[in-house]
One Martini backbone bead per residue (centre of mass of N, CA, C, O) as a GRO file, in nm:
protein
  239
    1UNK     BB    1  28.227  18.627  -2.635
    2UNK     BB    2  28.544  18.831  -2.612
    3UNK     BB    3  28.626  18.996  -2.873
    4UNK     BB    4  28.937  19.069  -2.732
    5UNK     BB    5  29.017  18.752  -2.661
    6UNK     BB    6  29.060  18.693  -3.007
    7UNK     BB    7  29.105  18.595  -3.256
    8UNK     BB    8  29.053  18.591  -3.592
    9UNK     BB    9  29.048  18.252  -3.616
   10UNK     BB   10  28.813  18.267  -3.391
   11UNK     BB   11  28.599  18.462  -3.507
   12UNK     BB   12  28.583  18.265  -3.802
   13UNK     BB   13  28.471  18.026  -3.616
   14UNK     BB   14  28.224  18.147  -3.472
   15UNK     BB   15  28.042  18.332  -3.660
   16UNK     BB   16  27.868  18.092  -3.759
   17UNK     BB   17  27.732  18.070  -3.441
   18UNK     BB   18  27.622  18.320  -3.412
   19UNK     BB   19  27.340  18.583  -3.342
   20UNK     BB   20  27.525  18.806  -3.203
   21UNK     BB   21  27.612  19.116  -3.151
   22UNK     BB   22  27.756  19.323  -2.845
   23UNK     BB   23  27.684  19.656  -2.742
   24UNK     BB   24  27.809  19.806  -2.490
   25UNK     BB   25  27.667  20.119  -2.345
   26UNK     BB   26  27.764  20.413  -2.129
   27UNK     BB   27  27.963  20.551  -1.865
   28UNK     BB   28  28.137  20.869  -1.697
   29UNK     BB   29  28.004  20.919  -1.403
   30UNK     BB   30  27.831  21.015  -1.160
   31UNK     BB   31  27.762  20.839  -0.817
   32UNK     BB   32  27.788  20.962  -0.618
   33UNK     BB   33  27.985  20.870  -0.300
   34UNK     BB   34  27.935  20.516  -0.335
   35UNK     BB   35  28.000  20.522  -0.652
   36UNK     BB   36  28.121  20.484  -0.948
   37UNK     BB   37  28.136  20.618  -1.287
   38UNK     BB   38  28.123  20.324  -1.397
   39UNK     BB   39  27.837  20.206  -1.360
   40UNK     BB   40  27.700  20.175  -1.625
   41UNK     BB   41  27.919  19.988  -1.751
   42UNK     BB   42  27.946  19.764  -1.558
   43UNK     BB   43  27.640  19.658  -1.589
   44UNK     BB   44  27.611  19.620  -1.920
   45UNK     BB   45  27.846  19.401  -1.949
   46UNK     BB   46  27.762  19.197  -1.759
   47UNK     BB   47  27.489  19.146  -1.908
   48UNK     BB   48  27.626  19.090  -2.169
   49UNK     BB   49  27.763  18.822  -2.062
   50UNK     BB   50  27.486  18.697  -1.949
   51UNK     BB   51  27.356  18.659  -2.225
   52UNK     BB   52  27.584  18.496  -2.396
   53UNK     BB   53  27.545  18.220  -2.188
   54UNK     BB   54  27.232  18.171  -2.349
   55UNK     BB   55  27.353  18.350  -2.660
   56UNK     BB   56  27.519  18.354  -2.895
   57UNK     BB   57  27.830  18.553  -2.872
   58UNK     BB   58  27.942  18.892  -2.922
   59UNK     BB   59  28.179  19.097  -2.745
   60UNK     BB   60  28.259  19.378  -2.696
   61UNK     BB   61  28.364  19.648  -2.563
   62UNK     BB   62  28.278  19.904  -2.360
   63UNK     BB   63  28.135  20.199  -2.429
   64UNK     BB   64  28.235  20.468  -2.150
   65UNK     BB   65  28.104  20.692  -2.354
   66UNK     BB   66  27.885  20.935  -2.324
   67UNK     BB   67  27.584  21.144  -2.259
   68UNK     BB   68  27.643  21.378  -1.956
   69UNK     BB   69  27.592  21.700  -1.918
   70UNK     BB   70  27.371  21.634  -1.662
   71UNK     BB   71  27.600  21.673  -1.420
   72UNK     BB   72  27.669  21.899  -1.423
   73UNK     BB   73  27.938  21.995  -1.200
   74UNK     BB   74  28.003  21.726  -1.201
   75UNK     BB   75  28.107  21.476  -1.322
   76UNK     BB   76  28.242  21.401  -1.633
   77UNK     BB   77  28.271  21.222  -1.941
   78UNK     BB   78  28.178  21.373  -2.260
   79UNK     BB   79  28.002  21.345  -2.561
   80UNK     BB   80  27.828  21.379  -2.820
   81UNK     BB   81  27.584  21.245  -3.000
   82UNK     BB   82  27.686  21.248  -3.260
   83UNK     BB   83  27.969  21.103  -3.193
   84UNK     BB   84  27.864  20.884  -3.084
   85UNK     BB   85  27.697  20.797  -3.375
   86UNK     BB   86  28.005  20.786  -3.505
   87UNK     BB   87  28.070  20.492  -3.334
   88UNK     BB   88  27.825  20.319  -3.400
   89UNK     BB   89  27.825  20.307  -3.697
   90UNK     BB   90  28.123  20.251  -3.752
   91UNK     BB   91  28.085  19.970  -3.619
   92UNK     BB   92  27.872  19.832  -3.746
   93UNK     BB   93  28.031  19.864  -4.043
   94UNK     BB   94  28.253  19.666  -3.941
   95UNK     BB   95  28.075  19.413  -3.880
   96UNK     BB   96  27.949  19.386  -4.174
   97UNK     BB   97  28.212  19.354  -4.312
   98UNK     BB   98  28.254  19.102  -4.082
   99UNK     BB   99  27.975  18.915  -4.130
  100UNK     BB  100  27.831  19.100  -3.950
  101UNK     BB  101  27.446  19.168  -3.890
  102UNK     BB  102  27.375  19.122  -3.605
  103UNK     BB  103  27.282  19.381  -3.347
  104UNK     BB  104  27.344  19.494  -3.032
  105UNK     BB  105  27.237  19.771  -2.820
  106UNK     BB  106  27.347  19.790  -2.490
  107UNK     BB  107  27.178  20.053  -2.255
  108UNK     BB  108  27.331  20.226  -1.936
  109UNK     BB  109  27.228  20.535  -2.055
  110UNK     BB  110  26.982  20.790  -2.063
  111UNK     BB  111  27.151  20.982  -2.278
  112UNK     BB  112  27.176  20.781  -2.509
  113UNK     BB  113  26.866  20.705  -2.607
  114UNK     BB  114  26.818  20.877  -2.845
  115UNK     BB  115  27.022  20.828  -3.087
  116UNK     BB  116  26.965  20.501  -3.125
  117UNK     BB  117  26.720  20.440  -3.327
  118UNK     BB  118  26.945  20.562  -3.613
  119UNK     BB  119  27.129  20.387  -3.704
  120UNK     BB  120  27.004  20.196  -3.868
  121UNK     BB  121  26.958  20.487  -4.081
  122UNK     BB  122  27.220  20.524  -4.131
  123UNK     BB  123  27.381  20.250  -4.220
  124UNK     BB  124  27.197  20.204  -4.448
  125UNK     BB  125  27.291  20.465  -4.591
  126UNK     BB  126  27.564  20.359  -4.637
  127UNK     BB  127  27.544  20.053  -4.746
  128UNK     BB  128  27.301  19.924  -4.889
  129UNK     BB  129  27.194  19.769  -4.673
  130UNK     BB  130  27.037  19.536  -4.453
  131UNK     BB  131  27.074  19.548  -4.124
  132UNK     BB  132  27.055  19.389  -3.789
  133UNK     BB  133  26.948  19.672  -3.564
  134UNK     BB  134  26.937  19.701  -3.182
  135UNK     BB  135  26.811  19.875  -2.913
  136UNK     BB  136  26.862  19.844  -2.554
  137UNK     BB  137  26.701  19.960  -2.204
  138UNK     BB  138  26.746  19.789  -1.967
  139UNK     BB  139  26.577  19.958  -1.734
  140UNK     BB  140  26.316  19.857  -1.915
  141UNK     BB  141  26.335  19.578  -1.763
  142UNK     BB  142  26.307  19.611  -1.436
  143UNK     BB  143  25.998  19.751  -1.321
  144UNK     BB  144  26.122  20.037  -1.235
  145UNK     BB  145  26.202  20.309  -1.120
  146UNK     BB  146  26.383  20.580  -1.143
  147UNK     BB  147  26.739  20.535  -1.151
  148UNK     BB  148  27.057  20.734  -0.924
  149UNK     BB  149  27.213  20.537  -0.700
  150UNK     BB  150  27.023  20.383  -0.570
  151UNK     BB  151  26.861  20.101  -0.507
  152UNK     BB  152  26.932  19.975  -0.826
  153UNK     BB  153  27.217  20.020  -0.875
  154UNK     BB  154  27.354  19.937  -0.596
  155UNK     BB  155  27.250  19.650  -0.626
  156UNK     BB  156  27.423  19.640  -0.881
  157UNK     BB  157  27.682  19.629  -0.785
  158UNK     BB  158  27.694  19.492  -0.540
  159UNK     BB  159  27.647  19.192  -0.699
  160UNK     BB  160  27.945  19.274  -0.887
  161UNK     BB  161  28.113  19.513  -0.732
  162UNK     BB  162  28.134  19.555  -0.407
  163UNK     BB  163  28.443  19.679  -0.399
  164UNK     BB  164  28.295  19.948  -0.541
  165UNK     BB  165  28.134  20.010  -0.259
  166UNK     BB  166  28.064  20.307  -0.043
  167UNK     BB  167  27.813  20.289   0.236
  168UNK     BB  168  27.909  20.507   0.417
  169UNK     BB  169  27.817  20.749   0.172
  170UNK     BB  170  27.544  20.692   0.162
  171UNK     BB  171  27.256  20.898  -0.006
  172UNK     BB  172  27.004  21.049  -0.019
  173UNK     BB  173  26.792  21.155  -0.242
  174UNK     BB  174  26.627  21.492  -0.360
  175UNK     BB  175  26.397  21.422  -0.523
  176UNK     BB  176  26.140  21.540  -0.738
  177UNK     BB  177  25.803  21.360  -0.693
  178UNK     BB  178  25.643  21.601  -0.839
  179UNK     BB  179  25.781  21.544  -1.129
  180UNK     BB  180  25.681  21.408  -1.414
  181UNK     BB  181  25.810  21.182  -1.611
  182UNK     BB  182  25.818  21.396  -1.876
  183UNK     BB  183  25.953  21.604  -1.747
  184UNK     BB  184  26.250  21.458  -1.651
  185UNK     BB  185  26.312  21.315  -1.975
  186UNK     BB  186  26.377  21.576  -2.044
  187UNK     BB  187  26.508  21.775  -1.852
  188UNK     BB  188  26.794  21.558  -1.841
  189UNK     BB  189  26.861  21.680  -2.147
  190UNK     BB  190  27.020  21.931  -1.942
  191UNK     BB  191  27.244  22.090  -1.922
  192UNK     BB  192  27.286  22.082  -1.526
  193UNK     BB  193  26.990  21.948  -1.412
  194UNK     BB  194  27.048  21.703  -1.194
  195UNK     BB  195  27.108  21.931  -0.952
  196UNK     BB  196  26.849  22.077  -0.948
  197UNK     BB  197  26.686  21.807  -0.839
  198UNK     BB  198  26.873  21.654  -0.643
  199UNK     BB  199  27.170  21.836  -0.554
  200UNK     BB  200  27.394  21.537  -0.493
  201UNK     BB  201  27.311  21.316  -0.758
  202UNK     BB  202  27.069  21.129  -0.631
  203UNK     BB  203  26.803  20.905  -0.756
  204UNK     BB  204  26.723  20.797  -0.431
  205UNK     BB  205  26.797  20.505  -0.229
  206UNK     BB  206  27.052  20.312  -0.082
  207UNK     BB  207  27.021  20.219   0.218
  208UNK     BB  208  26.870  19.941   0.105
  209UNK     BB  209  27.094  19.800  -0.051
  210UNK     BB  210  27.163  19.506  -0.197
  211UNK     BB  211  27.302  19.200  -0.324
  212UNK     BB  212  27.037  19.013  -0.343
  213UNK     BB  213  26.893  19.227  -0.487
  214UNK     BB  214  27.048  19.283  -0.722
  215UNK     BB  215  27.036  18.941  -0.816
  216UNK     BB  216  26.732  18.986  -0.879
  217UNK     BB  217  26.754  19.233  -1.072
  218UNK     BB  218  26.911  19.067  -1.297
  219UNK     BB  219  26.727  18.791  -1.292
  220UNK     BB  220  26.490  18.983  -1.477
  221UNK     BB  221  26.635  19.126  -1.656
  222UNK     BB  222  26.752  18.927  -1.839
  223UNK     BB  223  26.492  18.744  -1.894
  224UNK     BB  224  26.385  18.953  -2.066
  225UNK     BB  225  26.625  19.003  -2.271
  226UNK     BB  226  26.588  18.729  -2.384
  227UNK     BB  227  26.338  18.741  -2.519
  228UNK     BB  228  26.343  19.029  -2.684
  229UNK     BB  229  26.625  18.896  -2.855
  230UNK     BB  230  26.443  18.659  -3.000
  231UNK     BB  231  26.262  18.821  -3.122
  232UNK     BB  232  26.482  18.991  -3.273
  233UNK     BB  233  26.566  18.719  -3.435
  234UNK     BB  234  26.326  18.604  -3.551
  235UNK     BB  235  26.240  18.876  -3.714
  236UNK     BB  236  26.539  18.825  -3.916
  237UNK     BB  237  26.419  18.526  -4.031
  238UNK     BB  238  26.200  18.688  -4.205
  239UNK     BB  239  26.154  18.774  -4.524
   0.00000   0.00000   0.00000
């Protein structure tokens, strides 16, 4: 259910039949010339959306602002890990405050993933309670390799919005696969990074990226993701 669209009188009727608030969270920067900048957003959501329907969920709407400075200089709206970290933080503890203390961080950007461990310790040091609050970086239950605009990307948002996608535009990313993944984990977390390895912005090839590529990785990631969530339940009920 999306907490957007509900009255008070439903959110309090509901309540108790949830097993968890689901804050998708994401970004707004650039995705090559041939996907939308809110592409992280897009996708977070609606697997926020399609975990909903397999496990009683209140869906957020997606925090669509991230920390993305390593974008610069093509487009980013960043915010710093800070700000994130005292935005979610303080959703957080009004969900707790609203009888809600089940909450999952579900994370459709690379920049975001650092601060996300802590919320936990935040929330927690400022309530004086345990709350059950837990974060997942989606893409990493896709099984692929790292993609930015890429064949997964793309494939992705192709199964989910595909006319915010121009084909006509899409272009192989410059990636220098000679470079560690230890290396590019932490070096892409340098404000202007993205494009001294890159060049275009694109990290990946999306030119062979279909519709149905994109519904087989929803179906896998979803599927992980409902493993993940159950366990993360399971773990919550036990004294």
């Amino acid at each position: 259910m999306k907490i957007f669209e509900m009255s008070d009188p439903d959110i309090r009727s509901f309540r108790d039949k949830v097993e968890q608030v689901l804050i998708p969270v994401g970004s707004l920067e650039q995705h090559g010339e041939h996907l939308p900048v809110s592409t992280d957003s897009i996708i977070v959501e609606y697997i926020a959306n399609m975990i909903s329907k397999e496990i009683p969920s209140l869906i957020l709407p997606a925090i669509v602002y991230g920390v993305s400075y390593e974008h610069k200089p093509l487009f980013n709206i960043s915010i710093s890990s800070s700000a994130l970290s005292d935005i979610l933080s303080e959703v957080c503890i009004s969900l707790i405050e609203n009888g809600l203390n089940n909450v999952i961080i579900l994370n459709g950007h690379h920049g975001n993933a650092g601060l996300l461990q802590y919320i936990p310790q935040i929330v927690e040091r400022i309530k004086f309670q345990d709350a059950n609050i837990n974060s997942i970086n989606y893409w990493q239950l896709l099984g692929r390799d790292f993609d930015h605009a890429g064949f997964v990307e793309t494939s992705l948002v192709l199964a989910i919005r595909p006319e915010l996608v121009n084909m006509k535009k899409a272009k192989k990313g410059a990636e220098d696969r000679t470079l560690l993944r230890q290396v590019t984990s932490s070096y892409l977390n340098r404000p202007s990074s993205f494009t001294k390895i890159t060049k275009n912005g694109v990290w990946g090839d999306p030119s062979y990226a279909s519709p149905n590529e994109g519904k087989k990785l929803l179906n896998h990631v979803i599927n992980n993701l409902l493993m993940v969530i159950r366990q993360f339940n399971d773990l919550s009920k036990r004294s």
